[in-house]
ZAMARGU-4260 file (C-alpha; in steps of 0.2 Angstrom, whole numbers, plus 5000, padded with zeros to 4 digits):
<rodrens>
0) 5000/5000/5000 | 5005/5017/4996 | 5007/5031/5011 | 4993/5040/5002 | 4981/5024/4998
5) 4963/5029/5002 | 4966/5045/4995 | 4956/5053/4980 | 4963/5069/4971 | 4954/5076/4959
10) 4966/5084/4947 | 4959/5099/4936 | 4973/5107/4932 | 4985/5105/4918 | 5003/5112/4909
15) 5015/5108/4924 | 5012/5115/4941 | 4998/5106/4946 | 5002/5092/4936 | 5019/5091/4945
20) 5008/5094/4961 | 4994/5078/4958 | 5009/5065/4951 | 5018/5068/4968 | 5002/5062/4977
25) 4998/5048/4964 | 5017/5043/4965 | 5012/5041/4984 | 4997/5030/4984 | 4984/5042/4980
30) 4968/5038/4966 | 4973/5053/4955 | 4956/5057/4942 | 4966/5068/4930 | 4948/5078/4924
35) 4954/5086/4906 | 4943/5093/4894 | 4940/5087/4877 | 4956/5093/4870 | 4964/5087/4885
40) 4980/5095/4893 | 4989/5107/4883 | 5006/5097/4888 | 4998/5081/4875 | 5001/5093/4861
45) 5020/5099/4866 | 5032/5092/4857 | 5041/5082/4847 | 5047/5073/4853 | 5031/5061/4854
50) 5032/5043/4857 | 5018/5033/4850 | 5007/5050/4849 | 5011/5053/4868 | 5023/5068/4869
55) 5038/5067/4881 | 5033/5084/4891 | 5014/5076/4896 | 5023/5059/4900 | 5033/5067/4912
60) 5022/5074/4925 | 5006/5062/4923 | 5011/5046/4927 | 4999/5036/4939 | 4985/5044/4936
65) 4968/5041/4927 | 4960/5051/4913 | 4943/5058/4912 | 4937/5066/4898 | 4924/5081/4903
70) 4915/5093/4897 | 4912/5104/4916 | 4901/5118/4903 | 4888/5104/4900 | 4874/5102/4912
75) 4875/5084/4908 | 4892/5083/4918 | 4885/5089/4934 | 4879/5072/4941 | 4895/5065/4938
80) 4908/5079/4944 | 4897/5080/4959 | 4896/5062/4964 | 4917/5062/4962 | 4916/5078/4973
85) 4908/5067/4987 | 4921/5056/4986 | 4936/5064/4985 | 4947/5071/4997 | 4958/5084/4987
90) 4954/5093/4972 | 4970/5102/4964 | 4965/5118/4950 | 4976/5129/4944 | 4965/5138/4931
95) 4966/5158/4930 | 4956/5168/4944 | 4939/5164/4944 | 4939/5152/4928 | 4936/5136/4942
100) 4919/5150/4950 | 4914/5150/4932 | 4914/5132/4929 | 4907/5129/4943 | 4919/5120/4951
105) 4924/5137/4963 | 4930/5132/4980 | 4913/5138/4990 | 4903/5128/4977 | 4914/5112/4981
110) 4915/5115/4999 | 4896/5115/4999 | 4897/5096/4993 | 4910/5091/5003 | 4914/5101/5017
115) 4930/5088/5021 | 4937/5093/5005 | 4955/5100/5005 | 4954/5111/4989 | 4970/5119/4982
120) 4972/5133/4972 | 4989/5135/4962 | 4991/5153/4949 | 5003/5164/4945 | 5001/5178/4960
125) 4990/5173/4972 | 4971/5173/4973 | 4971/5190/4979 | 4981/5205/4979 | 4987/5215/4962
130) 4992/5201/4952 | 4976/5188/4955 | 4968/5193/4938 | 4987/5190/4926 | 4991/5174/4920
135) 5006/5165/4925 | 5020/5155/4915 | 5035/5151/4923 | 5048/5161/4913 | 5040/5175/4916
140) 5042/5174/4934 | 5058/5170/4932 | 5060/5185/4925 | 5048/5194/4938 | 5052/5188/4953
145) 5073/5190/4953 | 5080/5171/4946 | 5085/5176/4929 | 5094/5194/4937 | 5103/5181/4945
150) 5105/5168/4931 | 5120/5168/4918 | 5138/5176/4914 | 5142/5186/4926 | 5147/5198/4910
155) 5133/5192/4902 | 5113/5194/4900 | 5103/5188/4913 | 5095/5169/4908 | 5082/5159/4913
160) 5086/5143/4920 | 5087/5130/4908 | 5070/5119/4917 | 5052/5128/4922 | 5060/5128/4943
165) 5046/5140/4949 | 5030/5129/4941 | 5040/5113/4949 | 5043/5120/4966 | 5026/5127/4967
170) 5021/5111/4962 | 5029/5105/4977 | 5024/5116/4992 | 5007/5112/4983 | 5010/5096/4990
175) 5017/5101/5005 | 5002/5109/5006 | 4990/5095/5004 | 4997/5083/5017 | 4997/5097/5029
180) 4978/5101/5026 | 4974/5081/5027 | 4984/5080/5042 | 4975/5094/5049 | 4957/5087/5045
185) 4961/5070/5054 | 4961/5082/5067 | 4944/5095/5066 | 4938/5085/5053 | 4936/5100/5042
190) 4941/5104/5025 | 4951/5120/5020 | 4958/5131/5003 | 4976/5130/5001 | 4982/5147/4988
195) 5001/5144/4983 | 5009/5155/4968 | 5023/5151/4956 | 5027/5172/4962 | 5028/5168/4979
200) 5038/5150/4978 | 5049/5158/4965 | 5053/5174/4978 | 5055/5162/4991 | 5069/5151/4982
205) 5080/5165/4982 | 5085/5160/5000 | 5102/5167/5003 | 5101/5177/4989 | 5086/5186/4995
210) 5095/5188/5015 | 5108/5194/5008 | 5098/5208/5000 | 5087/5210/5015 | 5101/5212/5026
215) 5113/5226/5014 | 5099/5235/5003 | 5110/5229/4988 | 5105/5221/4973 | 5111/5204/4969
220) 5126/5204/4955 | 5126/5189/4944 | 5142/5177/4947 | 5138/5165/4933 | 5145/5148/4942
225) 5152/5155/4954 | 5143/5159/4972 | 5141/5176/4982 | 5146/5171/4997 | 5158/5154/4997
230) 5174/5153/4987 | 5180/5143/4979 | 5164/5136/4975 | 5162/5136/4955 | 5167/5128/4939
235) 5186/5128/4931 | 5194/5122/4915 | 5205/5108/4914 | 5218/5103/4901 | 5203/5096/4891
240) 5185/5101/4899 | 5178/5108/4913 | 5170/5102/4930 | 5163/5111/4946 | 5173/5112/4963
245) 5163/5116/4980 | 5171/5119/4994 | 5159/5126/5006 | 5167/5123/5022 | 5185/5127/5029
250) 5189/5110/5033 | 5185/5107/5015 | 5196/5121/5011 | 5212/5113/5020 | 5210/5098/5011
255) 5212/5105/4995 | 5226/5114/4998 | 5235/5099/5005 | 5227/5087/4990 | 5236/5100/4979
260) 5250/5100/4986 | 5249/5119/4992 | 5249/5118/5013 | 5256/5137/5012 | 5239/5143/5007
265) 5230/5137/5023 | 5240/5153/5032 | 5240/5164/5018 | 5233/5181/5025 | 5223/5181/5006
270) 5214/5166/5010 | 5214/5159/5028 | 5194/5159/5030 | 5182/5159/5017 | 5178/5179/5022
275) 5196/5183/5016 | 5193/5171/5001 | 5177/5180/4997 | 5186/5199/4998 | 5202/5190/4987
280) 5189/5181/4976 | 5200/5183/4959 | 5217/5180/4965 | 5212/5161/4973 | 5203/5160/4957
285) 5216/5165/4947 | 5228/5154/4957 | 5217/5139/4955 | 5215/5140/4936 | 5232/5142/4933
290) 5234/5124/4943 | 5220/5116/4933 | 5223/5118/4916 | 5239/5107/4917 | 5231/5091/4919
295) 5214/5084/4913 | 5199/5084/4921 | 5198/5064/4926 | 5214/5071/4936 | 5209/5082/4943
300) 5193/5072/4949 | 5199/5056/4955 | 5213/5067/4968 | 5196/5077/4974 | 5188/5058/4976
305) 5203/5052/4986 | 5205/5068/4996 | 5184/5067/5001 | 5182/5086/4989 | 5166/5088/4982
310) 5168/5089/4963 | 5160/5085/4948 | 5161/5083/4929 | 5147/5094/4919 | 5138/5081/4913
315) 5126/5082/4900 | 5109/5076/4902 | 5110/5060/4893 | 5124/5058/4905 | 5117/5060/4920
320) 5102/5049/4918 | 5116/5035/4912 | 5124/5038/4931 | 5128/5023/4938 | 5119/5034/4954
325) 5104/5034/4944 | 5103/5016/4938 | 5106/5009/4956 | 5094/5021/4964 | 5079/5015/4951
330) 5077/5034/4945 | 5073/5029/4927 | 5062/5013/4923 | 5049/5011/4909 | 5031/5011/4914
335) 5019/5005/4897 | 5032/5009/4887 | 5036/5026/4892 | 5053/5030/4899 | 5052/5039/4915
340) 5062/5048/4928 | 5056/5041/4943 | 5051/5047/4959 | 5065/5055/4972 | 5053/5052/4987
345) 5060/5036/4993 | 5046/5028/5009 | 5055/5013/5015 | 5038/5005/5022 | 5026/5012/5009
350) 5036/5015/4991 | 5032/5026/4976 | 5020/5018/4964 | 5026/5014/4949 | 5008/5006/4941
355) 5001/5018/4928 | 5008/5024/4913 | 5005/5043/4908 | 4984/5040/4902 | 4978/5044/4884
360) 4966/5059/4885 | 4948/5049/4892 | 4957/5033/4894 | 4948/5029/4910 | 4930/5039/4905
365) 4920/5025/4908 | 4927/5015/4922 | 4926/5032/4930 | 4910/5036/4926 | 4901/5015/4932
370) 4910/5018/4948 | 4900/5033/4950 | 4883/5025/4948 | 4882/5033/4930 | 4879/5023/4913
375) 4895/5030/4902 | 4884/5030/4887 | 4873/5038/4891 | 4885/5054/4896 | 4894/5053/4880
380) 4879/5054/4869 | 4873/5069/4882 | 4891/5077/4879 | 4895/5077/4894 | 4910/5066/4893
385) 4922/5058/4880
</rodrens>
């Protein structure tokens, strides 16, 4: 059994956020019901690449789950939505302010069927305030919200990061979220409405970043690969390619200077704590690259291994899911078919599910609708469901 078996989510909500969001629950035991219109999520059509007509984007954040095909205009659908309302304990939207109230499918409508019901609302910026009525996309927070003034050369432009971060983290604390209201109802027994924002996660993952602002009133510089406030802790050529070094701590930093054969460095003035190292940035920089470039990377990496230094090659992504770390941890299997990444939530009594493929758009209409007490017939030839 999963840790969230007995569970019903009822996922209306699509793209990748809430997506991201109901997989997380799915992946841990709960009966996700994917509700999509006819056309289905817009991530079904983002592509190539596709395999066998399912694109690789949808696959990604909709495995474990069952499709539904629904009208939610068509009066014909109400029956049916309102008897999955019943049942459920979570329903997960992440349509624009006040799309799910004109669907019927607001939060005070759906409380009024099931007041138990823990009801999330992911957007943009909130369900209230100045930003309630934008749409939101994860670049554009990005952009809005301070990555990308962080992100890139340090000489460069700013640059988004190179994966959606705030519609996955959002995705997250949406989660985060959930079990926290579920956990709360087993104590009053009451429902509640959960409001998370790809703004405010986004702001909120500026951590340091943001403290350090908050504490000098200065804006952040970019440092491309290198870091603000912990040196050396950042990327260097060797002879043939590049890898990353971090050493974050001071007892780190004495074991690199005796794995390079440079003991003098540990009392250098310049150098001797990671304050001095941050003022004198360029000159331990400048001493390290001139070290580096003599010898190849795979040198350079097996000393750091023996020496206990984190380091690492810059892999690519084909790489890094061939890692010998990802093959032995199980993070890519096959489910139906469809090559998946799979879940980092590792439960040693109640593991990830690994059951259901990513569905085809109204796979699971029917099954759906008899275990609602509804003939699935006689819904399709109403319109009401595909």
């Amino acid at each position: 059994m999963g840790a969230l078996s007995g569970i019903t989510v009822l996922e209306l909500s699509r793209v990748l956020a809430g997506p991201w969001c109901g997989m997380t629950l799915a992946d841990l035991g709960a009966d996700v019901i994917k509700l999509e219109s006819f056309d289905g999520d817009d991530t079904r059509g983002l592509g190539p690449p596709f395999l066998d007509g399912m694109s690789a984007y949808f696959a990604c954040c909709n495995r474990n789950k069952r499709s539904l095909a629904i009208d939610l205009r068509s009066p014909a659908a109400r029956p049916l939505l309102e008897a999955l309302v019943r049942d459920a304990d979570v329903i997960v939207e992440n349509y624009r302010t006040g799309g799910a109230e004109s669907l019927g499918v607001g939060y005070e409508a759906m409380a009024a069927i099931n007041p138990r019901l823990v009801y999330c609302s992911i957007s943009g910026y909130g369900r209230d305030g100045p930003g309630a009525m934008r749409p939101g996309y994860d670049y554009v927070v990005q952009a809005e919200a301070g990555l990308m003034s962080i992100t890139g050369p340090a000489e460069g432009e700013a640059s988004k990061v190179g994966v959606a971060v705030a519609d996955l983290a959002t995705g997250q604390n949406a989660a985060t979220a959930i079990l926290a209201a579920l956990l709360q109802r087993q104590r009053d027994g009451r429902g509640q409405r959960i409001d998370v924002s790809l703004f405010d996660t986004q702001l909120s993952l500026l951590a340091n970043v943001a403290g350090n602002a908050l504490f000098t009133g200065v804006d952040a510089p970019r440092y491309g690969n290198a870091h603000p406030s912990i040196v050396p802790y950042q990327a260097f050529a060797a002879s043939d390619q590049s890898f990353v070094l971090a050493v974050a701590s001071e007892k780190l930093w004495t074991q690199l200077c005796h794995a390079l054969g440079q003991p003098g460095w540990v009392q250098d003035e310049r150098w001797h704590n990671n304050a001095a190292r941050v003022r004198n940035r360029e000159s331990i920089r400048q001493a390290l690259a001139d070290l580096f470039k003599a010898e190849p990377a795979a040198h350079w990496l097996a000393l750091f291994d023996r020496a206990g230094i984190p380091a690492a090659p810059i892999n690519s992504v084909c790489r890094a899911l061939d890692h010998p770390v990802a093959h032995a941890r199980g993070m890519r299997y096959e489910l139906g078919g469809i090559p998946m990444v799979g879940s980092p939530i590792r439960l040693s009594g109640s593991p990830a599910r690994r059951e259901l493929p990513p569905p085809r758009l109204g796979e699971h209409s029917d099954a759906i609708a008899r275990a609602a007490g509804l003939q699935p017939d006689d819904l399709r030839a109403a319109g009401a469901i595909r």
